[in-house]
N, C-alpha and C positions, 0 to 999 in steps of 0.2 A: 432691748431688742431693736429699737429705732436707729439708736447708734449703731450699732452693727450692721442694719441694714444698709445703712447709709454709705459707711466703707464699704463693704463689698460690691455694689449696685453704682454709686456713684464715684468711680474709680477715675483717674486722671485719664482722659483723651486726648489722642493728638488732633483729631480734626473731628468737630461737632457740625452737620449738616444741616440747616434748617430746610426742612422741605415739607411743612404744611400737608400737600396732597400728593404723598410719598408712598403712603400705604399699602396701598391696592399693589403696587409695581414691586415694594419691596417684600410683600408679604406671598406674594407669587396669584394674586386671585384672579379668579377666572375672567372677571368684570369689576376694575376698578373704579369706583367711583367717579373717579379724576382720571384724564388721561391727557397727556402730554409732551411736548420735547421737553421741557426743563423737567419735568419729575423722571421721564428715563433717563437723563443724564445726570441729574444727582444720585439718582440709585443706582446707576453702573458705576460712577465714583467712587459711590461710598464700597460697590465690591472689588473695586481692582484697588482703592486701598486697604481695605481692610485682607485683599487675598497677599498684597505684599507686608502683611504687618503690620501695618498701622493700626493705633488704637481710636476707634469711630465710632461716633454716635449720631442716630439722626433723629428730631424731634419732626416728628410730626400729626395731624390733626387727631380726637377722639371719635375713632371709629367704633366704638367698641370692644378696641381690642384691650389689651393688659397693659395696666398704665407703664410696665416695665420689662421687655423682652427683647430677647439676641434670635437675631435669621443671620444665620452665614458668617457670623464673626461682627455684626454688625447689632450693636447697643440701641434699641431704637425706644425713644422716650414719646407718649402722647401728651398732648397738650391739652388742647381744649376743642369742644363738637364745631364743627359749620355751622350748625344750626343752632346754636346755644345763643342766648342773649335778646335783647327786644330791640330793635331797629331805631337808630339814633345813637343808641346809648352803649352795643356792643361793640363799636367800633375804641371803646375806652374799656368795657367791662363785658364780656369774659377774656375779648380780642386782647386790647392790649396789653392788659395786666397778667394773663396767661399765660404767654409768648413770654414776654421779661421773664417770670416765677421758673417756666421752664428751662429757656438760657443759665438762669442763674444757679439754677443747682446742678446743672452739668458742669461739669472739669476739664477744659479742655484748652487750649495753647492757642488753637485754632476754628474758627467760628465762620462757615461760610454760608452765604443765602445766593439766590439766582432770582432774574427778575424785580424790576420796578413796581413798588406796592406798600404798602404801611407796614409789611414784614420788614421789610428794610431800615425803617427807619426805630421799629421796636426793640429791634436785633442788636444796631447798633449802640443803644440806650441801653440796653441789658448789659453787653459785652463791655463798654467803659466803664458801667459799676463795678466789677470784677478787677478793672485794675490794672496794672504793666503787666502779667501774667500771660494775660489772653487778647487775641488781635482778631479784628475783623476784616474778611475779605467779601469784599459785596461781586459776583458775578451778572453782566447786564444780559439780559436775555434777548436782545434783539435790538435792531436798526433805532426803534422807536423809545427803548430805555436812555439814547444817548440826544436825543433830542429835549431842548429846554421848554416848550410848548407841552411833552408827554402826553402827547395825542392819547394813548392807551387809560388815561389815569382822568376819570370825569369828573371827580371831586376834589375841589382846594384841600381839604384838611390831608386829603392821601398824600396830594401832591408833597405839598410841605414836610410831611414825613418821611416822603423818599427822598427830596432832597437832603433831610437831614442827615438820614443813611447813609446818604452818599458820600456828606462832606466830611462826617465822623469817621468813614470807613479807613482802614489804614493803609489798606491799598484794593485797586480797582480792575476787574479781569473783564477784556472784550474778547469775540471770537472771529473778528477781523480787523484789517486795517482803516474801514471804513467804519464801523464803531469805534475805533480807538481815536481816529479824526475828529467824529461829529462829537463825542464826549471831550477831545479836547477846545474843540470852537465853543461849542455851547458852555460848557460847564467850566471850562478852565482845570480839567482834571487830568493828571497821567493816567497812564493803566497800561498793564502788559497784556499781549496777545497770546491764548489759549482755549485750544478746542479740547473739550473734556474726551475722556475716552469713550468707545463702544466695542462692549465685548458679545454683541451677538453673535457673530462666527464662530467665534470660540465656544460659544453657548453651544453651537446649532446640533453637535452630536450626540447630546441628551434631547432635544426635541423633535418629536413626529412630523412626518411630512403628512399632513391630511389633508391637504388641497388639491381639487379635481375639478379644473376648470373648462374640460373637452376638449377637444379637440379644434382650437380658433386659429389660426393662420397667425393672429400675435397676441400673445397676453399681456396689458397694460395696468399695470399696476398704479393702485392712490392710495397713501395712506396720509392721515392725518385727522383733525377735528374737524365739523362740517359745520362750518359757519362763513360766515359772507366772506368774509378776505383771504379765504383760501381758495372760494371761487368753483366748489364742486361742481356745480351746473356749466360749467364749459365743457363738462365730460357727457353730459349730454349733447352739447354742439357734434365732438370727435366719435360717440358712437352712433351718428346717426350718419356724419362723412364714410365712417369704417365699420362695415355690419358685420365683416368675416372677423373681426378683434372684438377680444373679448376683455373688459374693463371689469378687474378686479377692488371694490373698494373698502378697504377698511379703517373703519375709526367708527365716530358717534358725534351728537352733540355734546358738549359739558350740560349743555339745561336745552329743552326741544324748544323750536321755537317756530314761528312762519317761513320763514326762510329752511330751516333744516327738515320741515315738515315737507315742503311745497319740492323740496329738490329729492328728498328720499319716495317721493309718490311720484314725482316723473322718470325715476330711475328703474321704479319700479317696472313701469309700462316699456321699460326698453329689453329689448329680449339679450340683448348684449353686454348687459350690466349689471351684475353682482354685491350686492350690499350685504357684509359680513359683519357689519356693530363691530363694536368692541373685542379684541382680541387678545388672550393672554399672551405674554412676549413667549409662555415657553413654545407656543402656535404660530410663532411670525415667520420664521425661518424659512416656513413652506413655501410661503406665498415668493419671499424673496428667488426662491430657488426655482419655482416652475415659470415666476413672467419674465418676458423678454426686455423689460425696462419698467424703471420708475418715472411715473408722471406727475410735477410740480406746477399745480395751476395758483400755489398764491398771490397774494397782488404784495406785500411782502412778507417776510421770514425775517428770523436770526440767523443760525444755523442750524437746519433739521436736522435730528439725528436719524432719522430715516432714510440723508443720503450717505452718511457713515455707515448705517447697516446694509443700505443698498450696493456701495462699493464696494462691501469688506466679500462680498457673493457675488462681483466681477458683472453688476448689473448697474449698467447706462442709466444715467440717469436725463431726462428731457424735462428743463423747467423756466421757469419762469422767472425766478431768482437766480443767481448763482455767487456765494457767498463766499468771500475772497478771491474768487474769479478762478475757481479749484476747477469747475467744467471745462472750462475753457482753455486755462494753463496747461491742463492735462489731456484736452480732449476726451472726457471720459461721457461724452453726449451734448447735449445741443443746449443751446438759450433759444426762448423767444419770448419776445415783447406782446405780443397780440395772440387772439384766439386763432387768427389767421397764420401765421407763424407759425404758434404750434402745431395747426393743422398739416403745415407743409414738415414741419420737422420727424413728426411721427409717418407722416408716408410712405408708402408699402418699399417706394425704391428705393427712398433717404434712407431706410433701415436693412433693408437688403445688399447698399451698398457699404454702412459704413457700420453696423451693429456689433460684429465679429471686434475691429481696431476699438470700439469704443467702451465693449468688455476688459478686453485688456489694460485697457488705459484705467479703466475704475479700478482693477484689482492693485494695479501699479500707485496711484493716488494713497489707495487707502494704506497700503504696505508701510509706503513712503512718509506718509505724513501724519497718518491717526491711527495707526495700530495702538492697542494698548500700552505697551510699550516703552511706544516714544511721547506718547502725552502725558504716562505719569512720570517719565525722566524732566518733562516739560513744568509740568503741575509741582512736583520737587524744587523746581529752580525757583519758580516764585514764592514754595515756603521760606527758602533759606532767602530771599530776598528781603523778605518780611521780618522776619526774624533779625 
């Protein structure tokens, strides 16, 4: 019976995803545990290959679910709890001897991880056991993956591991020219440029519009996690400039903390400002579709996928970042450097006069360069490169 099992359930894959805290996103739940840009962009990859065919699997964390289950075409393996292990010693036992065991009994050609972390470097140890068969492609999640410092990464032994990952990998994916630079100064590594896909658009006519934000002169939309370097409290600066706008925000913390506390009780006191937690993607749509732009106050980003879903809905985006210099190329909405800035950027006229061109211009971007589309014709080119 074992043997049997084993064929049928562990069948050859063309691309196995490692995405730890994937669950929540891919299982469709109403409140994911984990919320993210790198976990929405592994699981819209893993459906726009798995909806062109491809054979996919994604490993990730024990939520409780069934150590072995298919959503959508999509083979998804659990590995081992967050919370499993005694402190010291899990970063070795259930961590990384988990991660390997589950790599290892997956079949697959293809082996990719996102973000800088000791997943990286477990991943890649698993996947050369395995052999000439199977290749690994490591994906850097942002600005600060490609820096040799690894500001994001507090402990030596992590560090180490992701370097390892790195160096073992057999090829390397940034999602600008400005991470492909800083990984090749620091690191002395190549890597090819690719923005994964986002298929919320194409989502959005199975999902409800249930957003009713009243009647405000402009609705300003935030989405993301709410922790210091995204900088949510500058959104109390702009609604207190702008009383007739009404600031829509949605996300959470990953773990509450002082800072996520101290800024969701002053947000509270503002009559202009809307705190929605956690939302299921098939719920997002709405919000995209009633505000009049997305607002980026991080101090920095990789590349959110929130402004591919923001542009793929022909809505402006105003931020603080702007990754590959896509806002600005295209004019699809404004940069600013300061609170100040933004202040000026979001003003009644600035938006009055240029809102309308700057719709257009996002619809045009996204069309252009990150439809589905063209990024899994893009995401193809570097299998066959690999290979």
């Amino acid at each position: 019976m074992g043997a049997q099992r084993s064929q049928s359930i562990y069948r050859e894959f063309d691309v196995c995803i490692v995405g730890l805290k994937c669950w929540g996103f891919v299982s469709g739940a109403s409140h994911p545990r984990f919320i993210g840009g790198i976990e929405t962009d592994l699981v819209t990859l893993a459906r726009t290959l798995a909806a062109a065919g491809k054979r996919v699997a994604l490993i990730v964390y024990d939520e409780g679910q069934p150590e072995v289950t298919t959503i959508n075409g999509i083979t998804v393996f659990s590995s081992f709890s967050p919370d499993a292990g005694l402190p010291g010693l899990r970063f070795l036992f259930p961590r990384g001897s988990a991660l390997i065991r589950a790599v290892r009994r997956v079949n697959a050609t293809h082996f990719i991880q996102m973000g800088a972390g000791v997943e990286s470097g477990w991943t890649a140890l698993a996947v050369k056991s395995l052999g000439k068969r199977s290749r690994f492609i490591f994906f850097a999640g942002g600005d600060r993956d490609c820096l040799a410092v690894l500001p994001a990464i507090p402990q030596l032994r992590e560090r180490l591991l992701y370097r390892l990952g790195l160096r073992l990998a057999d090829h390397v994916v940034t999602q600008t020219t400005r991470q492909s630079d800083l990984l090749k100064q620091e690191f002395g590594i190549e890597s090819s440029i690719l923005r994964l896909p986002n298929s919320l658009q194409q989502e959005a006519s199975t999902m409800p519009n249930e957003v009713d934000t009243g009647g405000a002169a402009r609705k300003v939309l935030w989405v993301g996690r709410i922790d210091r370097n995204k900088r949510p409290h500058w959104l109390l600066e702009l609604a207190e400039t702008y009383p007739n706008y009404q600031f829509e925000v949605v996300g959470e913390a990953n773990s509450e903390d002082n800072y996520s506390a101290d800024f969701k009780a002053a947000a509270l006191k503002a009559d202009n400002i809307v705190l929605h937690g956690k939302i299921a993607r098939r719920n997002l749509a709405g919000f995209y579709t009633t505000a009049d732009l997305l607002c980026c106050t991080s101090e920095f980003e990789g590349f959110p996928a929130t402004f591919l879903e923001a542009w793929s809905f022909g809505l402006p985006t105003i931020s603080t970042v702007d990754p590959g210099d896509n806002i600005t190329r295209f004019g699809a909405g404004a940069t600013a450097q300061s609170l100040d800035e933004l202040r000026d950027a979001i003003a009644p006229e600035n938006l009055d006069l240029n809102i309308d061109r700057w719709s257009e211009s996002a619809r045009r971007l996204y069309s252009e360069e990150f439809s589905p589309e063209t990024c899994l014709e893009r995401f193809n080119q570097v299998l066959r490169k690999v290979a």
